[in-house]
C-alpha positions, 0 to 999 in steps of 0.5 A: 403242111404236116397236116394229121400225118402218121409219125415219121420214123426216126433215122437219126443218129443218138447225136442228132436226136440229143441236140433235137431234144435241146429244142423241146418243151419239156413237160410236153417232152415227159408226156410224150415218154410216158405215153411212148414207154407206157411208164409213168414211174419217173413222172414224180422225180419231176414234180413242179410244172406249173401254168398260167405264168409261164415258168419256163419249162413249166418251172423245171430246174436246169438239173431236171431238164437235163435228166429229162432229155437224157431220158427222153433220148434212151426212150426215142433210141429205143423206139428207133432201133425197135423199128419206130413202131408208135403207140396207139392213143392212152388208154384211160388209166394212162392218159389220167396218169400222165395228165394229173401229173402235168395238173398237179391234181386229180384229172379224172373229170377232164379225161373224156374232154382231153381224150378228143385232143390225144388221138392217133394222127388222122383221126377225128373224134369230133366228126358227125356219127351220121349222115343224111343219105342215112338219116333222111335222104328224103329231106329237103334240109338246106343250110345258110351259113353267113361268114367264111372265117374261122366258124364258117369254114368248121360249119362247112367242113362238119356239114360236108361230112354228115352230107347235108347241102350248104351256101355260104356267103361271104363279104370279102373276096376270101375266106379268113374273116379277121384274118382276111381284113386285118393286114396292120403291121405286126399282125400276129395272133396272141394264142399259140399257134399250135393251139390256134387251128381246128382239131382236123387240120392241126400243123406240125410245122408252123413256123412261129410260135406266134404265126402272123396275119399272112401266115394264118390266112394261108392256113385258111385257103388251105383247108378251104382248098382241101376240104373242097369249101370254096366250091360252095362259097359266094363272095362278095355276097353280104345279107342285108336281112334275114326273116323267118317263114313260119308257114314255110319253115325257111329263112327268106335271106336277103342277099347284096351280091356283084350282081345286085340284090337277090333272094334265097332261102334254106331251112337252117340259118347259121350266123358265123360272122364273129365278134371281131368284123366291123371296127369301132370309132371312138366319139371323139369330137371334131374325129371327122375334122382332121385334114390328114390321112386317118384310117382305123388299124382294121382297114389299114391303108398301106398306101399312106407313108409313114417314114419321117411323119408326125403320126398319132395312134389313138388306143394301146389294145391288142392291135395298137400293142402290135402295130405301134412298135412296128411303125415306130421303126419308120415315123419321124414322132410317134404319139400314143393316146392311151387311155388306160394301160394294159396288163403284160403276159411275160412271153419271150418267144412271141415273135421266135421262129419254131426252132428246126429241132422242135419241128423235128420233134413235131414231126417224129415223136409219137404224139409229142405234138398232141402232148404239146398241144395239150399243156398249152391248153392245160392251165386254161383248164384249171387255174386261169379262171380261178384267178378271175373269180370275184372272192368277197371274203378277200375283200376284192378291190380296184387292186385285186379281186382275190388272193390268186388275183393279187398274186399275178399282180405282184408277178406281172407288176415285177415283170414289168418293173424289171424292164425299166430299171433304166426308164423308172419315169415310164412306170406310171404310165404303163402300170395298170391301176385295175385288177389282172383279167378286168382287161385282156391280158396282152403277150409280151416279149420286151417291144412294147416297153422298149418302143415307150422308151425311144427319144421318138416315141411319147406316151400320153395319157392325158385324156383327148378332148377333141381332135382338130384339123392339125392334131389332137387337144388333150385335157392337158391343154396341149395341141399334138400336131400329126400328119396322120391318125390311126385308130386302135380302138378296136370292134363293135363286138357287142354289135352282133349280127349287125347291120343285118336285120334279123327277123323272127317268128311273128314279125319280132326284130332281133336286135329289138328284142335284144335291146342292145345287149345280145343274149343266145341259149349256149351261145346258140340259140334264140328263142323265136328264132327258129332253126337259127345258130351262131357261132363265135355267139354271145358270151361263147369269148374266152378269157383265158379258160383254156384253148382258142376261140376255135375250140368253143366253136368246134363245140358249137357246131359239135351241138349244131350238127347234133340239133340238125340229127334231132330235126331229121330223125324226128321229122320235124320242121324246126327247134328253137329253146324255151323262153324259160331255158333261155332266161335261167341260162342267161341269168346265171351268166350275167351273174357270174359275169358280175362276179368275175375281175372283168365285171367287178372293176370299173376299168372300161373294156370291151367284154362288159358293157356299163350301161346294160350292166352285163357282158354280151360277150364273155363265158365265165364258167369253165372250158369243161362245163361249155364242153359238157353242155354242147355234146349232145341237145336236151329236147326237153329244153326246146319247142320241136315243131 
């Protein structure tokens, strides 16, 4: 699987290397040379990569990428007849070289964070530094951990290696969580593969830039399978509730097994049930009248047939953006109910193959992986954010919210424009009238414009007024006959921990004391809710601040696995933060929330709810400063009992 291998030496001929190097990414490319020579010199004849846009090649000219390989091939024809002998990891005034090169401004407050992600194969710098048989081997800790998807396979993994005892329980027959349940055509993920994985278990040989659904669930099964995470996994297995035993110090878990109804109990509970797990249905009048077969993309029936049918597909999210090109190859009319048009992210190779060349060079230049791994995650670092950030002085409007906002717009506007210079009267329809970031920025290489454009394949953008036993009505006046509907209306991601029922110290429902809008200190924890985690928690979403997903969850379980250090070593029997901790947090994220395109525009979306006026879901500070906070737990910040 090429999972944390040592380098494999070069054998390969000077011809065969340079035809390689025709597959690379070439920043990751200049990295790698400079980290292999030690030579940082040449760095300043390349000056120009850039980020979020996705110039490709970083923005590097023809001539320079030519010279770039050319001196790529001399370094790696040295390193071969030197005998292949790999470098150890940068040392500080190296890697804050070669990474304020790649950018373009002084790194240096970044190293610590990105001297985890550069690391000598097999290494694993995020791995507990105790464990219990050291720390405690008296103590009777035991950790419940709901969910067996991306965050509750790291939990496990890192509980394995401190040595502290686990169950999971899981709904689904598998692990994978969204990966398990999401099997609509066309499922893929819209993060970089070689981004999209844990810093334990990273690949070298994904086989798409852009893995689909099967692809990852495989992934999933084999960390599961080599970390020896099954042998504690309970399928089928779904809490129905959870309530805290003060007098105890546990957790009273009430568990839905293949079995019947059973109760269990552990020390620490930890929620790891993601934001993406239950599908939402729009509130569309008549919605259970409809006489055909309707079905939401998360539960997709593949036993309906598509071929040679009217179907309509309610929604143009991220999923609707992926399985309704794919169905419009079989569906005798295709009808897409689009509320409001998503912004497009010009990205060619989103469904390309990794060239044999570019796997070659995963699997042979020292570090050139991590080097890569690292520029897609750079931008995120700095750049992506800022483009989100309200600027009063702008002013911001409905158009843009500041300068660097408006000149993505214009990017993405021409992006856009140039694929239907054959189709102008589509533009309309697919331009979004809302700032860049309000709403999730979707990849694109072409299918989407180019399915609008069949003769079989209508937009609508008129807004539904009831959906009938035939069809669909819209406010138009219009009656739309299907023979099938499909639902791309996406989760209940501000639902957290829902349906269970959470119950705290002193009889307090969670989801009450919530009121609907989810709050957690970090994204972690709750104050009285002791010993009690999530994982994937509220606003712990990315909106383009670098990595994945999986990156803010290995931070979690970094403070998680710190927090259970705290509880042993000081012998005490629960933690959970201070009431005055948790509302200052929160309040200054709800406010830079308000100040982000996400909460400024009035475009719906999922990440930030109008009612509650806050967004239970996105991070809006850095990738950096989320990072800063979960290394280490402040006591000061929370009642040790």
């Amino acid at each position: 699987m090429g999972v944390n291998s040592e380098f494999a030496p070069i054998t390969a001929a000077d011809d065969v290397i340079r035809a390689h190097l025709e597959s690379a990414e070439i920043p990751a490319l200049l990295m790698a040379v400079a980290h292999l020579t030690g030579d940082v010199s040449f760095l300043g004849d390349y000056s120009g990569p850039s980020g979020w846009l996705t110039l490709p090649q970083g923005g590097l000219t023809p001539e320079q990428q030519s010279a770039a390989r050319e001196l790529a091939l001399r370094a790696l024809v040295r390193h071969r007849d030197g005998g292949s002998v790999a470098p150890p990891p940068p040392g500080p005034e190296l890697l804050h070289a070669i990474t304020s090169w790649a950018m373009g401004e002084d790194a240096e407050e970044l190293l610590p964070l990105i001297a985890e992600e550069v690391t000598a194969p097999g290494a694993d710098p995020k791995a507990p530094g105790w464990n219990l048989r050291d720390l405690a081997p008296d103590s009777d800790i035991r950790v419940g951990i709901i969910g067996a998807g991306m965050s509750g396979l790291l939990a496990a993994h890192r509980l394995a290696q401190a040595g502290v005892p686990f169950e999971i329980y899981e709904k689904n027959s598998d692990v994978g969580g969204t990966w398990f349940a999401n099997r609509y055509p066309g499922c893929r993920v819209d993060v970089p593969s070689h981004l999209y994985s844990y810093s334990f278990a990273t690949r070298t040989d994904w086989p798409e830039y852009f893995c689909t659904q099967d692809v990852l669930l495989d992934y999933f099964r084999d960390v599961a399978k080599r970390f020896g995470l099954y042998d504690h996994i309970r399928f089928g297995t779904e809490v129905r509730e959870a309530a805290w035993d003060e007098e105890r110090g546990r957790w009273s878990l009430a568990l839905d097994t293949p079995d019947g109804p059973e109760r269990v109990e552990c020390t620490v509970l930890v929620s790891a049930v993601g934001q993406l797990s239950r599908p939402s249905l729009p509130a569309i009048p008549g919605r259970d009248t409809f006489r055909g077969p309707a079905f939401h993309s998360a539960r997709w029936d593949h036993s309906v047939e598509l071929a040679g049918r009217r179907v309509g597909v309610i929604g143009t999210g991220a999923s609707a953006f992926q399985f309704i090109p794919e169905i419009a190859e079989e569906t005798a009319e295709l009808r897409v109910f689009q509320r409001t048009p998503p912004w497009l992210r010009p990205t060619p190779h989103y469904h390309e193959p990794v060239p044999p060349g570019a796997r070659w060079l995963f699997e042979h230049v020292p570090y050139y992986a991590d080097w890569y791994r690292f520029w897609l995650f750079a931008p995120g670092l700095r750049g992506v954010l800022e483009a989100w950030i309200v600027d009063r002085a702008y002013p911001p409007t409905e158009r843009a919210v500041s300068a660097l906002n408006e000149k993505m717009r214009v990017a993405l506007t021409r992006a856009l424009e140039s694929q239907l210079t054959d189709a102008p009267e589509l533009l309309p329809g697919v331009l979004p009238r809302y700032p860049v970031g309000a709403k999730r920025v979707l990849r694109d290489n072409g299918s989407w414009i180019s399915t609008l454009k069949r003769d079989d394949v209508t937009l609508v953008s008129d807004a539904i007024e009831e959906i009938t036993p035939t069809g669909v009505t819209t406010a138009d006046g219009r009656h739309h006959e299907l023979d099938v509907l499909v639902y791309g209306t996406g989760f209940e991601a501000s639902r957290f921990l829902m349906p269970m029922k959470v119950t705290g110290r002193d009889g307090v429902d969670l989801h009450t004391m919530w009121g609907g809008s989810a709050r957690a200190y970090l994204g972690l924890t709750i104050p009285g809710f002791p010993n009690l985690f999530c994982l994937y928690g509220p606003n712990t979403n990315l909106s383009g601040q670098g990595g994945s997903i999986f990156y803010f969850s290995e931070c979690g379980t970094t403070y998680l696995l710190d927090a259970l250090r705290l509880l042993l070593t000081g012998g005490h029997r629960s933690l959970e933060p201070r009431r005055e901790v948790y509302e200052e947090y929160n309040a200054r994220v709800d406010e830079a929330n308000a100040e982000r395109a996400w909460g400024f525009s009035s475009v719906s979306n999922w990440t930030f709810d109008r009612a509650a006026g806050r967004s239970a879901q996105n991070w809006p500070f850095t990738t950096l400063e989320y990072w800063t906070r979960t290394r280490r737990v402040r006591p000061g910040e929370y009642h040790l009992r």
